[in-house]
C-alpha positions as CSV (number, residue, x, y, z in Angstrom):
1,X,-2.9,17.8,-33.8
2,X,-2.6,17.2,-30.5
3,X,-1.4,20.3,-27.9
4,X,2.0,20.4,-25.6
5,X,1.4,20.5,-22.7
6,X,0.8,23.5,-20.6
7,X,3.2,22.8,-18.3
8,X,7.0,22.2,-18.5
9,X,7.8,18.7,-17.2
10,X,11.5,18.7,-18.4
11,X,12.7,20.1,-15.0
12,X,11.0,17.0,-13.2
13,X,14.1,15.1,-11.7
14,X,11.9,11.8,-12.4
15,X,12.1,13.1,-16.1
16,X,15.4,14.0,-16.9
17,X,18.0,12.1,-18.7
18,X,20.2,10.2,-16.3
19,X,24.4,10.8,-16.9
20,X,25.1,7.4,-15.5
21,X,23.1,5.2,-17.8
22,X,23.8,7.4,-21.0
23,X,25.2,4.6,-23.2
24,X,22.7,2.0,-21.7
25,X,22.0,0.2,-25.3
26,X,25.3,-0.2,-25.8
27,X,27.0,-2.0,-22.9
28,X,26.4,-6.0,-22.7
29,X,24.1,-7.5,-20.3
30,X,26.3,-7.7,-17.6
31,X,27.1,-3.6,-17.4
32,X,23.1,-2.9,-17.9
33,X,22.5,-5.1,-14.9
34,X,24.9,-3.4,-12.6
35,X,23.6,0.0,-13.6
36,X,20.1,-0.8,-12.5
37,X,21.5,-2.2,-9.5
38,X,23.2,0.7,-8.7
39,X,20.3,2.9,-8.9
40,X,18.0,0.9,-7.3
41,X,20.5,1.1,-4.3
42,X,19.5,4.7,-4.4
43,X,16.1,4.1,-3.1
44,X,16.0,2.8,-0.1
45,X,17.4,5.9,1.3
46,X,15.4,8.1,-0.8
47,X,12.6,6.3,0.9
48,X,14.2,6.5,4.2
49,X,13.9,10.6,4.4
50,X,10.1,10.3,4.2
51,X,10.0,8.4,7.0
52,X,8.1,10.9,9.5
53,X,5.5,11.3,7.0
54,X,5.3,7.8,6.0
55,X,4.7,7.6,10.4
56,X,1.9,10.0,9.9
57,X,-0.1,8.6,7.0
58,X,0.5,5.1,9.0
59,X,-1.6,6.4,11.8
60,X,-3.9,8.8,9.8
61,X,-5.3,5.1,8.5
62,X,-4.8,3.0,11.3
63,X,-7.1,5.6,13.3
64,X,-9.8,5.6,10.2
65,X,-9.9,1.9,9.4
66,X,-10.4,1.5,13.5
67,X,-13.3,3.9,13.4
68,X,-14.8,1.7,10.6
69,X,-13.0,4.1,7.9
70,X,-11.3,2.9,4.7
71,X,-8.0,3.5,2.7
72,X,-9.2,4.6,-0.7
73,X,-5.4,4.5,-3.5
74,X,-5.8,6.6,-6.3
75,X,-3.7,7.1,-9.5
76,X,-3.1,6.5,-13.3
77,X,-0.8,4.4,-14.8
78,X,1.9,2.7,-13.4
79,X,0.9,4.3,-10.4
80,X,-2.5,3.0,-10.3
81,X,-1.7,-0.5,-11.2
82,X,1.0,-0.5,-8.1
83,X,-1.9,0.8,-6.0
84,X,-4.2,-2.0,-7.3
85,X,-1.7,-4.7,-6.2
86,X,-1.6,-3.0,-2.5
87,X,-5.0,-2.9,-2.0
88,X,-5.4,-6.0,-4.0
89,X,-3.0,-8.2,-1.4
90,X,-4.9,-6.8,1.6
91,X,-7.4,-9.4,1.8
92,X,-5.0,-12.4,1.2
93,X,-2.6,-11.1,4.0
94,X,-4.8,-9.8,6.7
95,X,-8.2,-11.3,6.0
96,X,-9.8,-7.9,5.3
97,X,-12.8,-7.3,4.5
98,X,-12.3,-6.2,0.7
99,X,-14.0,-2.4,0.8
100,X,-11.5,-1.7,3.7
101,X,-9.1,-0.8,1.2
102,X,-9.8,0.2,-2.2
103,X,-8.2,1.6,-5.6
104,X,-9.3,4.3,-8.3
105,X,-7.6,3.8,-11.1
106,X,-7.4,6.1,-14.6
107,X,-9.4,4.0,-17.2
108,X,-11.1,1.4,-14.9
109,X,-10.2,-2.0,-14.7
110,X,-9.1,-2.6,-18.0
111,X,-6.2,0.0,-17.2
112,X,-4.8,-3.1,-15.4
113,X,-4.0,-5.0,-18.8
114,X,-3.0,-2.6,-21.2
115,X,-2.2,1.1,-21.8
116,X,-5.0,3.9,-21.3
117,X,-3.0,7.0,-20.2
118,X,-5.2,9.1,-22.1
119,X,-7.3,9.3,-18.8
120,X,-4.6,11.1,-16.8
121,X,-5.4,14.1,-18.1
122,X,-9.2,14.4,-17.4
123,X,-9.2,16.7,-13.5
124,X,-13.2,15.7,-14.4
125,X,-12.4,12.0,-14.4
126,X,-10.5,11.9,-11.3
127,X,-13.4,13.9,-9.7
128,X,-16.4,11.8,-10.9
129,X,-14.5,8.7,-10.4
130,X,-13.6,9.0,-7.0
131,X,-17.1,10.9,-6.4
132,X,-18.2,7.1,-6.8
133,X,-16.5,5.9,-3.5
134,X,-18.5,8.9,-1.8
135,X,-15.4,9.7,0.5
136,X,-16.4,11.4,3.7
137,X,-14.3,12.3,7.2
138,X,-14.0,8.8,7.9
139,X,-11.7,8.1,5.1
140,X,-8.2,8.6,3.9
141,X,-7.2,9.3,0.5
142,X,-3.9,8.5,-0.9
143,X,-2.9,9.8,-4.5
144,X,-0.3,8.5,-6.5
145,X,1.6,10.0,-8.9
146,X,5.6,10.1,-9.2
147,X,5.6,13.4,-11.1
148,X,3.2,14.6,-8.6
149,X,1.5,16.4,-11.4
150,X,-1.2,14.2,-12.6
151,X,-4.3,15.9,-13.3
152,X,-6.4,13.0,-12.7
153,X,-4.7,12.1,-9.4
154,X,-4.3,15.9,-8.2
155,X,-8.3,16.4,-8.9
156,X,-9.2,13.4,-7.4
157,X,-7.5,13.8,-3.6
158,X,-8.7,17.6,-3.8
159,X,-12.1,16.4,-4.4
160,X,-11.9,13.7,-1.2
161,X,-9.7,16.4,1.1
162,X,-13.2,18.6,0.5
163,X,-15.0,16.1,1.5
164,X,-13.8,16.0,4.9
165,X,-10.9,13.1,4.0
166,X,-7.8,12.8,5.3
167,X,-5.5,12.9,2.0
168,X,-2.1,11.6,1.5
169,X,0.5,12.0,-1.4
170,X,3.3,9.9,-2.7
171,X,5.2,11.5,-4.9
172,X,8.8,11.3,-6.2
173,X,9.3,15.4,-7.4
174,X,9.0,18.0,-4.5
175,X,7.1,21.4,-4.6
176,X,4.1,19.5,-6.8
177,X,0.4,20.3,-7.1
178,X,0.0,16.6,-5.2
179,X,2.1,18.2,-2.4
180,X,0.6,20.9,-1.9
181,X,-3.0,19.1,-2.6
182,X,-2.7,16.6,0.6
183,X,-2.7,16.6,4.1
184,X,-0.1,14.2,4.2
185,X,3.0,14.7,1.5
186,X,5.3,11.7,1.1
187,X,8.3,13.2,-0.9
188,X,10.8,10.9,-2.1
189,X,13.4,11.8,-4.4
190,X,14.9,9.2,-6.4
191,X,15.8,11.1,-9.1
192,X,16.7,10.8,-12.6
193,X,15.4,6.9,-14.1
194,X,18.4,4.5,-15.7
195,X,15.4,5.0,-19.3
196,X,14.8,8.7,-19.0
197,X,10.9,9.0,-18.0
198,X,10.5,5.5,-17.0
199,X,9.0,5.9,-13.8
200,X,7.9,2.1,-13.9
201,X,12.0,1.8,-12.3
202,X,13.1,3.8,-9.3
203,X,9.7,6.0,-9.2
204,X,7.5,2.9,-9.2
205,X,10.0,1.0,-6.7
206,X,9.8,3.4,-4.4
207,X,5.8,4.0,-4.8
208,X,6.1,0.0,-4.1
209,X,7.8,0.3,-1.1
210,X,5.6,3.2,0.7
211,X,2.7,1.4,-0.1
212,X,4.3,-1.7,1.7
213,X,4.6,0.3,4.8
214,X,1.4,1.8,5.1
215,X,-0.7,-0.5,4.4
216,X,1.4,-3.0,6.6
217,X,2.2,-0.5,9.1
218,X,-1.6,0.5,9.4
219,X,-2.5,-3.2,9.8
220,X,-0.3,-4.3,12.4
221,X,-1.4,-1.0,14.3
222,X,-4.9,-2.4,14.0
223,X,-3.2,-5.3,15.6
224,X,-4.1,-8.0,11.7
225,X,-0.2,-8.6,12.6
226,X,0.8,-10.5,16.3
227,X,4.7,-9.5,16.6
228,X,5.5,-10.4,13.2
229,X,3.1,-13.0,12.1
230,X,0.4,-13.3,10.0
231,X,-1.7,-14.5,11.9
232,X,-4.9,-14.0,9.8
233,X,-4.4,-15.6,6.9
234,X,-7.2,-18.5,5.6
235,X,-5.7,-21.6,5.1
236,X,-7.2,-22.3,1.2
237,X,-4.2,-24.3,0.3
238,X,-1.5,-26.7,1.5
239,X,0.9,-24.0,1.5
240,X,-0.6,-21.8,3.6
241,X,-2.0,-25.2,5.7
242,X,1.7,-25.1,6.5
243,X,2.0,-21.7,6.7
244,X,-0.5,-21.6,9.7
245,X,0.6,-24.5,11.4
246,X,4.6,-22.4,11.5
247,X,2.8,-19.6,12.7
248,X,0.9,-21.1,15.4
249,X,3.8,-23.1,16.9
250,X,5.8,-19.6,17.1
251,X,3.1,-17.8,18.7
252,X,1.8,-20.4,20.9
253,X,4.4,-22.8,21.6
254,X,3.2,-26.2,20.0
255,X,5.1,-28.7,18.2
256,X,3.9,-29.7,14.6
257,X,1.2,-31.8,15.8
258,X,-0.8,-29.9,18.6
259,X,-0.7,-27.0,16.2
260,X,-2.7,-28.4,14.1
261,X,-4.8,-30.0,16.7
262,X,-5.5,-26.6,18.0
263,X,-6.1,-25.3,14.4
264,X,-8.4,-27.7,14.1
265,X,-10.3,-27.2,17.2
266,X,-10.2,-23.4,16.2
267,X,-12.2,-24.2,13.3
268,X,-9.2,-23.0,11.1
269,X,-8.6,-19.4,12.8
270,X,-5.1,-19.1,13.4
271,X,-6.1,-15.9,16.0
272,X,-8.3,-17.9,17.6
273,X,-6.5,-21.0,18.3
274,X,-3.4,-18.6,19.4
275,X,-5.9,-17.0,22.3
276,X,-7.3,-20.7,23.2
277,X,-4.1,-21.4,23.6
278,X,-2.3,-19.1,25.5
279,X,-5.4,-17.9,27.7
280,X,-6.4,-22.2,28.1
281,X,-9.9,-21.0,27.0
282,X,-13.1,-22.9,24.7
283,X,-13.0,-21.8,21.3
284,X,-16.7,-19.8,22.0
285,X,-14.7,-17.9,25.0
286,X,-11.6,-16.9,22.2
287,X,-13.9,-15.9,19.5
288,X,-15.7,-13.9,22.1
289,X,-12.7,-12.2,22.8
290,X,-11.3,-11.4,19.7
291,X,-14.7,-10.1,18.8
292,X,-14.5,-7.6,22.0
293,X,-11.4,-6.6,20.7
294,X,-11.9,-6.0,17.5
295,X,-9.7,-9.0,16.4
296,X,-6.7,-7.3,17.8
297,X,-4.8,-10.2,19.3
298,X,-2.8,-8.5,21.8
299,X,-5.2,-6.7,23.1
300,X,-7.8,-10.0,23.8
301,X,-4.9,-11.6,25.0
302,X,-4.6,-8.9,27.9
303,X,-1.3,-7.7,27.0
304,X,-2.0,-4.2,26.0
């Protein structure tokens, strides 16, 4: 027989039962549609009353990926499968090295397929799993978890914030363990789900979007972003072919054709055919300066 659970989660706003959607299986298509709409249109500005902290945690990893840091997601669930796909999409966007930024999920890999929520409640697993990634004061930590309860999530951040990491928290309930776990709390309230305890909806949207802007916000501090282009993307298909070519005629000025000329003579490196470009120098001279400047653009362009 299995035990309740020692603490009430009933009063979590993420878990009660929503008045608006209270007939859900019963309206047509149409009506269930608009209902979701409607409370996704809730999260943007749940989202939006975080935004000093979401500033904070942006520049608590900026500064420890600079200082040769990395941004270490944790969580169980739908939680950790939405920090998977963040830290996942790194590499593809900003041509990041793939330990920069890394995820802990409840249950290992194979939580990314199917169902192993077992693991959430195991404070020991979040511990010894994290214990793996051996965080130190160069790190941060970022837990997920929309009830902001999660055993496994909770145990894990403690365990890095003792450490010597910075540690983060996203969570959707305020006043949690999380909260008062982290450094960093990133509150945001979106309230009762349309399917009572589904916090794959507005909890996981909004998880979605804050994990956007950190990791994007934290990259294009690190200068992996020139205005608002990637610009270090690997051109492994045609699409992104033609992605590069767009993005080096908006940054550098070139029609279709000497883009790719200058893509070409960059061996590929969208960065470094923007800086032999715009600074007129050999491709040796642009690497060289994207090198000294850690490939921040701006900054080997002389503009910062």
């Amino acid at each position: 027989m299995k035990r309740a659970p020692s603490e009430d989660t009933a009063q979590l706003k993420t878990e009660r039962r929503n008045p608006a959607t209270d007939l859900l299986d019963t309206w047509p298509s149409i009506e269930m549609a608009r209902a979701i709409n409607a409370e996704d249109a809730r999260i943007a500005g749940a989202v939006k009353k975080a935004l000093p902290q979401i500033a904070r945690a942006i520049d608590a990893i900026a500064a420890a990926l600079s200082d040769g840091g990395r941004l270490i997601y944790v969580g169980t669930g739908t939680s950790g499968r939405l920090a998977a796909l963040d830290a996942a999409e790194c590499p593809p966007t900003f041509n990041t090295d793939p330990k920069m930024v890394q995820y802990v999920i409840a249950g290992g890999v194979k939580a990314l397929g199917r169902a192993v929520e077992a693991n959430e409640d195991s404070r020991q697993a979040g511990r010894a799993d994290l214990a793996k990634r051996k965080p130190t004061n160069h790190d941060v930590v970022v837990g997920i978890t929309a009830s902001g309860r999660t055993p496994y999530t909770v145990a894990a951040v403690a365990f890095a914030r003792s450490c010597g990491a910075v540690t983060v928290g996203i969570t959707c309930n305020p006043h949690s363990p999380l909260e008062k776990a982290v450094d960093i709390p990133i509150v945001v309230e979106v309230g009762p789900e349309v399917v009572a305890g589904s916090t794959r909806m507005k909890a996981g949207t909004s998880q979605k979007m804050v994990l956007n802007m950190i990791s994007t916000g934290a990259m294009a501090r690190l200068g992996y972003v020139f205005g608002n282009l990637m610009v270090n993307l690997r051109q492994k298909n045609s699409k992104l072919l033609e992605r590069a070519i767009r993005i080096l005629q908006q940054a550098a000025g070139l029609d279709h054709e000497n883009s790719l000329k200058a893509l070409n003579k960059a061996g590929g490196n969208v960065a470094v055919a923007i800086i032999m470009t715009r600074r007129k120098a050999s491709r040796t001279e642009a690497e060289r300066l994207l090198q000294k400047s850690r490939k921040h653009i701006r900054a080997a362009l002389g503009e910062v």
